[in-house]
N, C-alpha and C positions, 0 to 999 in steps of 0.2 A: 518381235514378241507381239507389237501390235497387231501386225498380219496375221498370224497364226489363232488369234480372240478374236479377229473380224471374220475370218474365215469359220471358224467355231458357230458363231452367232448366225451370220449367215447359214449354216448349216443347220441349225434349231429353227429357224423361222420354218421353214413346212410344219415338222413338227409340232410347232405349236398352234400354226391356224389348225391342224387337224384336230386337236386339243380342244380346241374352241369350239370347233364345229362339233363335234362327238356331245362335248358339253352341252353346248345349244339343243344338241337332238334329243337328247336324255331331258332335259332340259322339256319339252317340249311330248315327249311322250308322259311326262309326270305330270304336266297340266293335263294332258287327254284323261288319263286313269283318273285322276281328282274329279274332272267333269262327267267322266262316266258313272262314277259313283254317287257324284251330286245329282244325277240326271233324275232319278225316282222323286228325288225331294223339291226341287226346281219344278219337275211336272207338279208335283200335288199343290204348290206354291200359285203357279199359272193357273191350273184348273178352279181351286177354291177358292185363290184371293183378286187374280190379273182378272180371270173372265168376268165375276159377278159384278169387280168395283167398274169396268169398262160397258157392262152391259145396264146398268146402276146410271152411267153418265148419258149413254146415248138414248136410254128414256128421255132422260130428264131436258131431252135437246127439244122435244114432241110436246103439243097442246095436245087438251082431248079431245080433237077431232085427227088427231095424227099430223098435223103439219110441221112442220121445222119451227120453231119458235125457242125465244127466252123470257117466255111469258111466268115460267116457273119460278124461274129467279127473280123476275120482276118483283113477284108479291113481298118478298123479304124486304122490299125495301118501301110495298105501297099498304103492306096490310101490318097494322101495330100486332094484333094476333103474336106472327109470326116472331119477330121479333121479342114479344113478351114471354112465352116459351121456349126461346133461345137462350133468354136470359136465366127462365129460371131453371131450365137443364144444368146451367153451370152453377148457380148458383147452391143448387142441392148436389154438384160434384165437389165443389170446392169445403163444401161444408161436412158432407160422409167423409170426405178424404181428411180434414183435417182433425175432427174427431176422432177417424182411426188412429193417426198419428197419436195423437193426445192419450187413447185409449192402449193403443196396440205398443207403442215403446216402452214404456214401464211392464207390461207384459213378457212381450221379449225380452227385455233386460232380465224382471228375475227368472224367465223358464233356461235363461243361460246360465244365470249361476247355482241351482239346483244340481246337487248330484246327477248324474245320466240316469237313473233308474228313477227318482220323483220328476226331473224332465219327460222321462218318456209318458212316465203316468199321467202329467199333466196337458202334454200333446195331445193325447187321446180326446180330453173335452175341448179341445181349441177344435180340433179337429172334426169332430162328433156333429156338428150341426151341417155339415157336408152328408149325414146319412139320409137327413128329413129335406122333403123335396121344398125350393123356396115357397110352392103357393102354400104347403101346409104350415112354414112357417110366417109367414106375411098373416091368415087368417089367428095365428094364435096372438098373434100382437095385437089384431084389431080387437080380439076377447080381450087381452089383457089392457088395451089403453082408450077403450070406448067408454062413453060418458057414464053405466054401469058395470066400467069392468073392476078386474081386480084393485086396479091401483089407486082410482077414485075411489071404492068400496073403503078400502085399508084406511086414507086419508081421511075418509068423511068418517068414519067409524071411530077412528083417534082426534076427533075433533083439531084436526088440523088446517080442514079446510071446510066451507060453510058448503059451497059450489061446484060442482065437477068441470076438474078441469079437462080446455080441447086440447086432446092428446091425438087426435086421431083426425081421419079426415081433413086434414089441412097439413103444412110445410115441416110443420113438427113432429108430424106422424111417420113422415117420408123417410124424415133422416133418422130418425129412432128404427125404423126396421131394416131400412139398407144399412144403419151400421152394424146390426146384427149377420147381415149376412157377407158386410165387406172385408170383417174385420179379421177371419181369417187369411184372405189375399195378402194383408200385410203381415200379419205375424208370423207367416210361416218361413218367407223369404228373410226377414231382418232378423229372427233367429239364427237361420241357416248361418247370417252374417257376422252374429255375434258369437256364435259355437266357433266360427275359425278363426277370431282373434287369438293371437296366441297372450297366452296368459304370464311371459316373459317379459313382454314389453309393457305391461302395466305393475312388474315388480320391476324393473329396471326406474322407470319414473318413482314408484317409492324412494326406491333408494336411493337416487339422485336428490328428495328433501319433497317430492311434490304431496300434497295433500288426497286424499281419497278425492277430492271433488276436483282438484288441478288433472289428477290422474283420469280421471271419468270423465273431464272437458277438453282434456288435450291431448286424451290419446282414441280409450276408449270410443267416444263420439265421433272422433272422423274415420275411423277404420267400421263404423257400422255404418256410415254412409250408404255406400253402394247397395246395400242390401234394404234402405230406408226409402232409395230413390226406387231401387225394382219396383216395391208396396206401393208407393205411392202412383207408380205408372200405372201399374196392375189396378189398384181401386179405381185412380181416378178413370181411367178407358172405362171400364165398367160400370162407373157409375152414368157415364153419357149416353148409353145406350140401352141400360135396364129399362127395365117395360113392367112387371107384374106387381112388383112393390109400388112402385108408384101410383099406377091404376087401381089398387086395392086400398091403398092407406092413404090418397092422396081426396078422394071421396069426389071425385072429380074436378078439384078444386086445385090441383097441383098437375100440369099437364105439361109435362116433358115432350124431349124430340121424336122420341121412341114410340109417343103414343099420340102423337101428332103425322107420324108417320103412316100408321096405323090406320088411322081415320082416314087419311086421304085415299089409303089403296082399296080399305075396304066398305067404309061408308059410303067415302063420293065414287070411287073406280077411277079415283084420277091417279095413274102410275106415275105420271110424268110430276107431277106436285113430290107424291112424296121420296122417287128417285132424285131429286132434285134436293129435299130436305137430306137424304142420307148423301148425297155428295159437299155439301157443304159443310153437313156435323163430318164426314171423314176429313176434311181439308183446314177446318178449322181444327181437329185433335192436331191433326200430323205437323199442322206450324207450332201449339202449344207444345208438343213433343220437343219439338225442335228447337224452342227456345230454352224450354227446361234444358235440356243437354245441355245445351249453349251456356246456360245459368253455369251450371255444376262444372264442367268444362272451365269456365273464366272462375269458378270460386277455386276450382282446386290448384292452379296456376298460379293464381294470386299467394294462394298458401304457401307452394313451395317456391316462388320466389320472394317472398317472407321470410322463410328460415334460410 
């Protein structure tokens, strides 16, 4: 009996390397068609992201007399300028970005629980400041928060304030107009996020005894995560590299990387300066990116090996 099962077995072995191999070939013309089809979007990837940031660093390798130098980088660490500016790029990122949050969460929360049809109605004005172009909105702010605009007028007129206050032209003006224009980036995404919670899972936590606000903290709130962290990636990139708002409502007294950049290419004609600025704001987002994942990554790990 044994003979006649070895014999069998022995028989199947060709059989199944061809199995194998057939497999591996299929196997391997399905990677091809995958790549094929990836091919159009991989070039447009290479052409507008690989060439510009490579072409971006090999500037920034050059002095202005063209010689090979790291005279670019040098300054970051010998001119306070540079650094001063570095700083307050982030500083007017971390602060638009957290206002939206503050702003734009209670917004998406209620545009999710609105019936779909006051939802949609309500989209339209989240939406709506996407039709006016930023510079025309950036100058109605300066109308509206310059030392005679509207909001000093209203104040001094209600005898609420003696002085006009600086709303504009300095670090408060910054962030009052880029959160107007940031704050759609986040609400559109954490909406998206809180439309597909399914509305099962926060009657099942009632009914188990939890409280509206247990219910909003412990379920609620972490399944709109994902869609709080997109916002927030989305404003904060944004905010490191905006240029118009800040140059207009910062009164030259708020000077970003963006507009530091700016100056070097087109006031001094020193390329390699400000290629060199945009290689270190792209390397410094991409490790902050990398942490944040990292962050959320170990928070959400921790959660479920919690429960």
């Amino acid at each position: 009996m044994s003979a006649v099962s070895a014999s069998h077995e022995h028989a199947a072995r060709p059989d199944d390397a061809l199995n194998v191999a057939a497999l591996r070939a299929d196997t391997r013309r399905q990677a091809l068609g995958f790549l094929a089809l990836l091919s159009p979007g991989l070039f447009l990837v290479f052409a507008v992201i690989i060439v510009p940031v490579g072409w971006l660093f090999w500037l920034s390798l050059f002095d202005e007399t063209g010689a090979p130098s790291v005279a670019n980088y040098a300054r970051f660490f010998e001119q306070a300028s540079y650094i001063r500016t570095f700083t307050t790029t982030f500083k007017v990122a971390f602060a638009v970005t957290g206002a939206c949050v503050l702003l734009g969460y209670p917004l998406a929360y209620l545009l999710s629980q609105l019936p779909r049809r006051a939802a949609s109605i309500c989209l339209v004005f989240v939406i709506l400041p996407f039709w006016t172009s930023v510079l025309v909105r950036t100058y109605a702010w300066l109308v509206i928060l310059q030392r005679k605009g509207l909001v000093n007028s209203w104040l001094i007129d209600h005898g609420l304030i003696s002085q006009p206050l600086q709303l504009a032209n300095n670090f408060t003006g910054v962030v009052i107009g880029m959160i107007h224009i940031m704050l759609p980036f986040l609400v559109l995404p954490l909406y998206a996020s809180m439309k597909s919670i399914d509305i099962d899972c926060l009657r099942a936590g009632m009914n188990l005894g939890a409280s509206p606000a247990a219910t909003f903290r412990q379920i609620f709130l972490p399944l709109s995560l994902p869609g709080l962290a997109s916002g927030v990636v989305i404003v904060f990139v944004l905010c490191l590299g905006f240029f118009v708002t800040p140059a207009l409502m910062g009164g030259g007294k708020v000077i970003m990387w963006a507009m530091r950049m700016e100056q070097a290419a087109s006031l001094y004609s020193n390329w390699g300066a400000g290629a060199a600025l945009g290689v270190v704001l792209l390397a410094v987002t991409l490790a902050l990116l990398g942490l944040f994942r990292w962050l959320l990554g170990a928070r959400a790990t921790g959660a479920w090996s919690a429960r």
